[in-house]
C-alpha positions, -999 to +999 in steps of 0.1 A: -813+148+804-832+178+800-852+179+769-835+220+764-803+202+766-809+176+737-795+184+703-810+162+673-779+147+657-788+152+622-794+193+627-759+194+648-744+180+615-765+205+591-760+237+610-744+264+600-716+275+628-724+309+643-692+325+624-707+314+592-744+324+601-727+359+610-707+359+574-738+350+549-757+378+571-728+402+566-719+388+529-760+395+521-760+427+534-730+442+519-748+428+484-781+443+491-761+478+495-740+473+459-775+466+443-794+494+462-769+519+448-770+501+412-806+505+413-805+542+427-774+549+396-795+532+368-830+559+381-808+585+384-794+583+345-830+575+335-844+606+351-817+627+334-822+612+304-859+618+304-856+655+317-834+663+289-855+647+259-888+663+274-876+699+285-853+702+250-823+708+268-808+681+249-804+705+218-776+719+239-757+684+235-767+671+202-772+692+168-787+664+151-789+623+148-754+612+155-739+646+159-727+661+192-721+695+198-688+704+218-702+703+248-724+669+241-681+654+233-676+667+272-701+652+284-701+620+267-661+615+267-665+631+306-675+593+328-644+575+311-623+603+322-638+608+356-632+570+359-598+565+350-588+596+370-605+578+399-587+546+392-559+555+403-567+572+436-593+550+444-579+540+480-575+574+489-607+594+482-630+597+507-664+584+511-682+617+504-657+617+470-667+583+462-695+593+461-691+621+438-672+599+412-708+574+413-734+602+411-714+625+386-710+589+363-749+581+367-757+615+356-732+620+327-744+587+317-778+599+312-767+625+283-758+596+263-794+577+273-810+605+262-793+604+226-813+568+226-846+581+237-845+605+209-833+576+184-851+549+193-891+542+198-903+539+233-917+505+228-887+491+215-864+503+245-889+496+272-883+457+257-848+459+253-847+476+289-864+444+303-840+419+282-809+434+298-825+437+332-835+398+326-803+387+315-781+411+339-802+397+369-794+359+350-762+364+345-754+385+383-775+353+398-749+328+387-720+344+394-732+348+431-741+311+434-720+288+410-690+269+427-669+276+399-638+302+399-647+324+371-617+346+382-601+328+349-618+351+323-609+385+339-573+387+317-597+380+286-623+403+295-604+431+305-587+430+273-618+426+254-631+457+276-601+477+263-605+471+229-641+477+227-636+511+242-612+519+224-628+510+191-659+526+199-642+555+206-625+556+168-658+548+159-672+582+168-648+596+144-654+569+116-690+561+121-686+528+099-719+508+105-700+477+098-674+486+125-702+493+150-722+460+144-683+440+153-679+464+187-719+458+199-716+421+190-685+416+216-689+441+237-724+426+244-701+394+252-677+413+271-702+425+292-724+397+300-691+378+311-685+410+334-714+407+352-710+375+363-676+380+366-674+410+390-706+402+406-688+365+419-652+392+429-676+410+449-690+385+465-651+370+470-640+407+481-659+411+507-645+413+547-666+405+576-668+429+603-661+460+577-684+488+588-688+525+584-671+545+560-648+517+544-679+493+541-697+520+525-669+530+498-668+491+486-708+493+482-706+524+460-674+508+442-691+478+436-720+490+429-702+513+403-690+479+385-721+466+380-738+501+369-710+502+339-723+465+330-757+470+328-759+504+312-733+493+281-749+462+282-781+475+274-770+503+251-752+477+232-784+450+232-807+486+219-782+494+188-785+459+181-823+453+181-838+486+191-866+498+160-854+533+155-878+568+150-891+571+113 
């Protein structure tokens, strides 16, 4: 027997079969893409955030601490609308449109980042910044490795998800401090189940052997999921603990 031909019996039994190599390689990539985008979503709401507290544009949005002008409603009330419009026609817009829904999100986002920067101090957000990013990466981590079907909590989350939005958005119109502590409290739950959550359905979702312009679409969707969950997440963690401006 040639000694190219022999196979140690203990590595035959450990090896992964080539379909399986191929999957993990595919299953890695397709992540690496969602998180790219994430990452590329979170820098683009920062940077708008940051060009709007340091040029003064954001005077054109807010009239004061807590108060929006009409055009700060738009653009706060704007992402949810974008995003249930493009719920429902998800399957049929295109890449480049996809595309449109993520960016115009990530930037409309950045509007209501920019209310914090002006609230907040800079010390206390860069900490609560490096909490969520902690926890989110935590949280992401076990829902991509743990053997257990979390598929379980999305009826309770989703539901949760509902009501916090809704509630926050009566709170706008109330602005009861009390009402506000309740919503951050769960939604900060709501949230940190989510990310573990979706991040395990994308990991469950994906297809081997999906390329080009689908593949693409369920990076930017995905990646869109996991955007929503770190940003509320850490908006909710900063009105929790964040030391606000004297």
């Amino acid at each position: 027997m040639a000694f190219e031909d022999y196979q140690d019996p203990a590595s035959v039994r450990t090896r992964a079969p080539p379909s399986d190599v191929m999957y993990d390689a595919g299953l890695r990539r397709h992540m690496v893409g969602v998180f790219n985008y994430m990452f590329a979503g979170l820098a683009l709401s920062g940077i708008v955030a940051l060009l709007l507290v340091q040029t003064g544009a954001s005077a054109i949005f807010f009239a004061g601490p807590g108060q929006f002008t009409p055009l700060g409603w738009v653009a706060v009330l704007a992402p949810l609308g974008i995003l249930l419009i493009a719920s429902f026609s998800a399957a049929r817009l295109s890449a480049n449109a996809t595309h449109a829904v993520y960016w115009s999100v990530a930037a409309l986002q950045g509007v209501s980042l920019a209310v914090l920067f002006q609230t907040f101090t800079g010390q206390s957000i860069a900490q609560v910044f490096f909490v969520t990013a902690a926890a989110f990466g935590a949280l992401s981590l076990y829902g991509y490795t743990t053997k257990r079907s979390l598929s379980g909590m999305g009826a309770f989350l989703i539901i949760g998800l509902v009501g916090v939005v809704i509630a926050s958005i009566v709170n706008l119109f109330l602005q009861s401090s009390m009402l506000h502590f309740v919503v951050s409290v769960i939604g900060v739950l709501v949230f940190a189940g989510l990310t573990a959550f979706d991040t395990q359905r994308l990991k469950d979702e994906y297809i081997a052997g999906v390329s080009g312009e689908t593949a693409m679409k369920a990076q930017v969707w995905g990646a869109l999921s996991l955007y929503l969950n770190f940003i509320n997440l850490f908006q909710l963690l900063l009105s929790l603990f964040g030391q606000r401006e004297e």
